[in-house]
Backbone as numpy.savetxt, mean C-alpha at the origin, in Angstrom:
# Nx Ny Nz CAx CAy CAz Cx Cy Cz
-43.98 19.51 13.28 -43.39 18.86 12.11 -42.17 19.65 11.61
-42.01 21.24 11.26 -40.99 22.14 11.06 -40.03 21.83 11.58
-39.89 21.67 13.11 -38.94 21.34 14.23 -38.14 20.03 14.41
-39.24 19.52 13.82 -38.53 17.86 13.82 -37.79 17.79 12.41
-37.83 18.06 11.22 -37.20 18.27 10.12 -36.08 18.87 10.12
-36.29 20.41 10.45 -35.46 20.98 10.86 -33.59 20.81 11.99
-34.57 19.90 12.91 -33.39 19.27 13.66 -32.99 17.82 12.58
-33.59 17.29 12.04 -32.97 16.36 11.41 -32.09 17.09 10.17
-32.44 17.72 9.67 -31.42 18.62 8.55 -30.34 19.24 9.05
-30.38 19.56 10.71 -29.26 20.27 11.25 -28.63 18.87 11.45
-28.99 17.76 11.96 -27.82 16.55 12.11 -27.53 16.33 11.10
-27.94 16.22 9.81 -27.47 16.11 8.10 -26.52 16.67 7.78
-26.81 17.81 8.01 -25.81 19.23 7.81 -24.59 18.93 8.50
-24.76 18.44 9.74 -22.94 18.36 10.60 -22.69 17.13 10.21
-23.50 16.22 9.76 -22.75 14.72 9.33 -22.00 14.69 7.91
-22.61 15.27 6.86 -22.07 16.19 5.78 -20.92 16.63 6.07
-20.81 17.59 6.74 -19.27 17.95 7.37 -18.44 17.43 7.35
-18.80 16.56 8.65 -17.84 15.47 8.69 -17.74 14.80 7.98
-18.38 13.86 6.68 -18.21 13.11 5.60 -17.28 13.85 4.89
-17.29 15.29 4.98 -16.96 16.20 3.78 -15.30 16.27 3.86
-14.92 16.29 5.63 -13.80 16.16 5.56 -13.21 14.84 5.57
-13.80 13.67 6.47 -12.88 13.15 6.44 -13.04 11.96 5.06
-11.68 11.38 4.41 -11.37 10.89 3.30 -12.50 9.83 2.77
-13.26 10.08 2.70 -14.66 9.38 2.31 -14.96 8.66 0.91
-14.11 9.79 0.10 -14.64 9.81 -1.17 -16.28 10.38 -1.61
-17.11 9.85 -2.23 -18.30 9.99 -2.75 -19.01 9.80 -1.93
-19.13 8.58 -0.65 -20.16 8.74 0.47 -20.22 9.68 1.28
-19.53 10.50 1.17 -20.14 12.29 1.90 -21.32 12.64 1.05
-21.38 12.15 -0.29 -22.77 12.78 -1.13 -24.09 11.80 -0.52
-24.00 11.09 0.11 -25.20 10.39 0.71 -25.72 11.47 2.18
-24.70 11.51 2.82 -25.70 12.42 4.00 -25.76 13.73 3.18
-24.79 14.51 2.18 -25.32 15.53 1.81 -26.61 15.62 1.11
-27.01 14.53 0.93 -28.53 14.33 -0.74 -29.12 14.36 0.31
-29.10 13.72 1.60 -30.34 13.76 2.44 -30.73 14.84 3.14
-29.37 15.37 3.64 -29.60 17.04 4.57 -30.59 17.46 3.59
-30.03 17.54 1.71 -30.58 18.99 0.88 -32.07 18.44 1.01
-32.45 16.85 0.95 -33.85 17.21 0.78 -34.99 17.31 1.86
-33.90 16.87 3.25 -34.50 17.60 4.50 -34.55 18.83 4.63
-33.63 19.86 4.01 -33.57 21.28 4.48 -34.76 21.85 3.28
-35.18 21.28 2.00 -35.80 21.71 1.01 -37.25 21.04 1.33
-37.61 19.80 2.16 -39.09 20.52 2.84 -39.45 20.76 4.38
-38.01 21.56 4.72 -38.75 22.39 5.88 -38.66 23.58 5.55
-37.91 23.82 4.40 -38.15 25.11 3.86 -39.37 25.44 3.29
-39.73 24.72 2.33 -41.22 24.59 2.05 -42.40 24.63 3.52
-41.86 23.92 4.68 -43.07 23.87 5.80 -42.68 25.77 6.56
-41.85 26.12 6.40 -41.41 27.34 7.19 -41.94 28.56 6.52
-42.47 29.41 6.93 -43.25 30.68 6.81 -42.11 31.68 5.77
-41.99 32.56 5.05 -40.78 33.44 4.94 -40.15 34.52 5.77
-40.99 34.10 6.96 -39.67 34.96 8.39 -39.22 33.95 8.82
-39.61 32.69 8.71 -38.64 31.35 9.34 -37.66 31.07 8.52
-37.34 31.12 7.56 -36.77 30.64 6.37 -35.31 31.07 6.54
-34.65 31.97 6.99 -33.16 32.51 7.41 -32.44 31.25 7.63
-32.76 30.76 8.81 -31.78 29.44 8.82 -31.63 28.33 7.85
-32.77 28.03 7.55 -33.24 26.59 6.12 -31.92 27.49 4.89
-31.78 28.69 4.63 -31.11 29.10 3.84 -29.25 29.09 4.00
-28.98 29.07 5.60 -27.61 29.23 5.61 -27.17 27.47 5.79
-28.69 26.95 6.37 -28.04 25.25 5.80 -27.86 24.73 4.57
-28.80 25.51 2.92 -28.36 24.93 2.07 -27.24 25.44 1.50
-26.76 26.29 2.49 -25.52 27.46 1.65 -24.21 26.15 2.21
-24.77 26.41 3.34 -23.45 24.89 3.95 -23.64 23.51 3.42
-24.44 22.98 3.01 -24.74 21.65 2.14 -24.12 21.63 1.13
-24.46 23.01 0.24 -23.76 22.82 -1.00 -22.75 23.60 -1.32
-21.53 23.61 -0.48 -20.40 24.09 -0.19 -19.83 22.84 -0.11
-20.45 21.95 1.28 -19.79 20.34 1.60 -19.80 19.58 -0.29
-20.93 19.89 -0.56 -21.22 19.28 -1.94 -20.00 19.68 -2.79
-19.70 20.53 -2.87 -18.87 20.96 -4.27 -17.48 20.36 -4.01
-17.04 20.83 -2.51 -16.35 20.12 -1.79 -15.97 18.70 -2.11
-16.95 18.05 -1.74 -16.75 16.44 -1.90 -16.62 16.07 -3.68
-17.17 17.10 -4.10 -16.87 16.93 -5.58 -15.71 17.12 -6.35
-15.40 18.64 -5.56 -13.99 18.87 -6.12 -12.93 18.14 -5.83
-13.05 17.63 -4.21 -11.66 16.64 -3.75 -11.87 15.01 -4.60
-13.42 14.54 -5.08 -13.19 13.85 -5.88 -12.79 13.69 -7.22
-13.06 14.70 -8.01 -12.71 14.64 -9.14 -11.43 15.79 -9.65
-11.22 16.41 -8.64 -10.03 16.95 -9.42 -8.71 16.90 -8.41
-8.77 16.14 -7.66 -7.43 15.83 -7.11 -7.48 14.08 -7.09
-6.04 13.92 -7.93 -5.51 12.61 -8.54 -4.64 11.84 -7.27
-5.22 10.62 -7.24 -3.88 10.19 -6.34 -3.00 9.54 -7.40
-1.77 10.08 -6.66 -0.74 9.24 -7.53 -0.38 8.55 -6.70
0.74 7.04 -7.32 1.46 6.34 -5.92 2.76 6.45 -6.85
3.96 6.93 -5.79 5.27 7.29 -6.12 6.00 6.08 -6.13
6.91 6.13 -7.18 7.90 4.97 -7.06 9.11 5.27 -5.71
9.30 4.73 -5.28 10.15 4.52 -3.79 11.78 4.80 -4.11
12.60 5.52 -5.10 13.70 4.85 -5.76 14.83 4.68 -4.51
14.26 4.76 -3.24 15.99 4.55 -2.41 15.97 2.28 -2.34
14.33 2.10 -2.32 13.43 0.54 -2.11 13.98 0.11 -3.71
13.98 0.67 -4.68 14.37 0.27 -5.86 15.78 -0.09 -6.01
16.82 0.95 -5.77 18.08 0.52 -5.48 18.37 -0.29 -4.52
17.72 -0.49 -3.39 18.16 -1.29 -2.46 17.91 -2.83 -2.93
16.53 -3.08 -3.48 16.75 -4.40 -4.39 17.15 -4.89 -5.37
17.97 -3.89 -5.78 18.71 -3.95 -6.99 19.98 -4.51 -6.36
20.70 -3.97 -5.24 21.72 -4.16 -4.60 21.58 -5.66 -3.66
20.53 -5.90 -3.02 20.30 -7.01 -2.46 20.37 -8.24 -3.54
19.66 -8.14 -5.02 20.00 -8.77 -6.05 21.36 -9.04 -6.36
22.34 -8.43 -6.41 23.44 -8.50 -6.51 24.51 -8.84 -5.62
24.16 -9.06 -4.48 24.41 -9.28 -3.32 24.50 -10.83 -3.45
23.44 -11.12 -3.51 22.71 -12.16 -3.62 23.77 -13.17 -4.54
23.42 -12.79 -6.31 24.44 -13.05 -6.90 26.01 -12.96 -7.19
26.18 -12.35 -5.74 27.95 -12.32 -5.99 27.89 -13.37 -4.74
27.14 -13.27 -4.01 27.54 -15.11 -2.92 27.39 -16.31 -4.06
26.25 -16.10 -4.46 26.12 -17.41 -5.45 27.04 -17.73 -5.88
28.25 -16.94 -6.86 29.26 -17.26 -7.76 30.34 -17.99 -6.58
30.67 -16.85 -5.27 31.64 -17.26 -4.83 31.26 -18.88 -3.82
30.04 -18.90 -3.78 30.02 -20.61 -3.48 30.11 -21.73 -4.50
29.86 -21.05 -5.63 29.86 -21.82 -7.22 31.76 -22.55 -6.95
32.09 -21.17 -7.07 33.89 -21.51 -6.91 34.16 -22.23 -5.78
33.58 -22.23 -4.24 34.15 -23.10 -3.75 34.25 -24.79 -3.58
32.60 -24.98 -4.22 32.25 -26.07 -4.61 33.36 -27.08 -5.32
33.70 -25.69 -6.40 34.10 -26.24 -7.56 36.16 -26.99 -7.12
36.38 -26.05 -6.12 37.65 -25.73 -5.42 37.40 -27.22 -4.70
36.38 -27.76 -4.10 36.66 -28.82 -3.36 35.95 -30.11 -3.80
35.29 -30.12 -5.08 35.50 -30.95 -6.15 37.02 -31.14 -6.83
37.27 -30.03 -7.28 38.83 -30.55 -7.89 39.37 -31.28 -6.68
39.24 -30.96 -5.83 40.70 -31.46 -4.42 40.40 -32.82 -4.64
39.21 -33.20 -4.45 38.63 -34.47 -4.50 38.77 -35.65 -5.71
39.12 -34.94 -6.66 39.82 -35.22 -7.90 41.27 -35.47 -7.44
41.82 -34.93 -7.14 43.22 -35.14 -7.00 43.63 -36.18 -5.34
44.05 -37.32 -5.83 44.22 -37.65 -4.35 45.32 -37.07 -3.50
46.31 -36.42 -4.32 47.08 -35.89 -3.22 46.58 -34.70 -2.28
45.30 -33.87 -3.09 44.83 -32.85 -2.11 43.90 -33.69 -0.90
43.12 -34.43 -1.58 42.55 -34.95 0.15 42.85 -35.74 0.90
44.38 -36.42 0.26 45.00 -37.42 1.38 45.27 -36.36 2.36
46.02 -35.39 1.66 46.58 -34.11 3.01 45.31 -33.48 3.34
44.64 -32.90 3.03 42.90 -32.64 3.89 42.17 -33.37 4.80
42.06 -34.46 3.86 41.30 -35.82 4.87 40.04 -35.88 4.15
39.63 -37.01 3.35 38.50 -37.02 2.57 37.40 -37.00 3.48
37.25 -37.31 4.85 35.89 -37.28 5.51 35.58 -35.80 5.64
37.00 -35.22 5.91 36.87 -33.84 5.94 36.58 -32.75 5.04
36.84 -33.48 3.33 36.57 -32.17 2.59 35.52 -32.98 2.05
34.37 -34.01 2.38 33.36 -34.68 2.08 32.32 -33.50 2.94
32.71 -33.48 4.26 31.76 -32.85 5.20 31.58 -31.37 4.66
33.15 -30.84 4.31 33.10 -29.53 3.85 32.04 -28.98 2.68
32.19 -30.15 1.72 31.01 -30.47 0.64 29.67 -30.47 1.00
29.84 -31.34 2.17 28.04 -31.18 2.30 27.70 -30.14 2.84
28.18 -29.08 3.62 28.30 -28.07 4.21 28.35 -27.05 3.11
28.97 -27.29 1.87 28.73 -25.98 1.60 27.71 -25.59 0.21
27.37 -27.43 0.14 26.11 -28.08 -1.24 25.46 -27.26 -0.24
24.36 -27.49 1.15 23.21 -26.67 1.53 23.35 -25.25 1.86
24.43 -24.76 1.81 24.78 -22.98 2.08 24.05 -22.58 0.72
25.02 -23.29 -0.38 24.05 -22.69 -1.65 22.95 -22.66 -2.19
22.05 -24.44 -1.40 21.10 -24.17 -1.86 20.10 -23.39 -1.26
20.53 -23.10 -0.12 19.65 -22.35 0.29 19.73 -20.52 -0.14
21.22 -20.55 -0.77 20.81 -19.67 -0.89 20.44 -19.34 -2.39
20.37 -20.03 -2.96 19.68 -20.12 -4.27 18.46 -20.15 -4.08
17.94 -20.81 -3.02 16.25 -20.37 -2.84 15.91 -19.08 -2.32
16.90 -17.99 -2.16 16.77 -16.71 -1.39 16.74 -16.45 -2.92
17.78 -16.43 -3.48 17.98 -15.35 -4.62 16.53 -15.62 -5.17
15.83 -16.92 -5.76 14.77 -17.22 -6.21 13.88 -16.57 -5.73
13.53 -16.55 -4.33 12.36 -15.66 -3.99 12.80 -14.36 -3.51
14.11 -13.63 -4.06 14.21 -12.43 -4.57 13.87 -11.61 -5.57
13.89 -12.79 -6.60 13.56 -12.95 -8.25 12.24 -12.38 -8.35
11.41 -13.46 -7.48 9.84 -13.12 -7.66 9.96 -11.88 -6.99
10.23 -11.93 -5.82 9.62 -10.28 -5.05 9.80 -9.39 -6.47
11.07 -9.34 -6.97 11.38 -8.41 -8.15 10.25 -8.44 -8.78
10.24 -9.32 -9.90 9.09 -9.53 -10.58 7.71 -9.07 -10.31
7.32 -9.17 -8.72 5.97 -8.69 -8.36 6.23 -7.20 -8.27
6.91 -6.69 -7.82 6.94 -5.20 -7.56 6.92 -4.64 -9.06
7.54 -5.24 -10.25 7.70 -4.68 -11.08 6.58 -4.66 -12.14
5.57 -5.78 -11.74 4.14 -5.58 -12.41 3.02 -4.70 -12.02
């Protein structure tokens, strides 16, 4: 019975370990609760000349323990703001809105022509019609970019 405990507290003990290091959080304290109360009754089943080892496993249990305690509670994660990702959508924003304007103006440039018949007799009204429709879907599409630029903004910034 000693032996069989014993080896189960020694697999406790190295699974502990490993919980202890790798990024676990608080479930490293599950194989450690079990090693301590495997190693605490084969310590109880072990004579006091057997007892040497049962002692350097609870020395390593509750080392992993303090361990998993200390990396939980006193080291903070922070998450850093990105500022090169911040300027860059700040700049893509603006980007954004300096096409907008300059398709605003050309719109507006081949509306007037269209107003005036002497500009699209010399153009060719099929031609600055097409130019129109050509450059009505440039904007809107890109008005739906800037829009779901808007949001991305918006989400990052909540």
């Amino acid at each position: 019975m000693r032996k069989t405990l014993l080896i189960l507290s020694f697999v406790f003990v190295l699974l502990s370990i490993v919980f202890s290091i790798l990024p676990l959080d608080t479930l490293a304290l599950l194989p450690i609760g079990i090693a301590l109360v495997l190693i605490f009754l084969t310590f109880k089943k072990s004579d006091t000349n057997q007892r040497k080892l049962t002692k350097w496993l609870f020395a390593i249990t509750y080392i992993c323990a303090i361990f998993v305690l200390g990396k939980t509670y006193l080291i903070k994660d922070e998450v850093e703001k990105d500022q090169q990702f911040e300027q860059q959508k700040i700049d893509t924003k603006q980007e954004a809105k300096k096409e907008l304007e300059d398709l605003e103006l050309k719109l507006e440039e081949i509306n007037a022509c269209l107003m005036n018949p002497k500009c699209y007799e010399q153009k060719g009204i099929v031609a600055m019609s097409q130019e129109l429709d050509a450059t009505k879907e440039i904007y809107e599409q890109k008005v739906e970019r800037f829009l779901e630029l808007e949001e991305l903004i918006e989400s990052f910034n909540s």
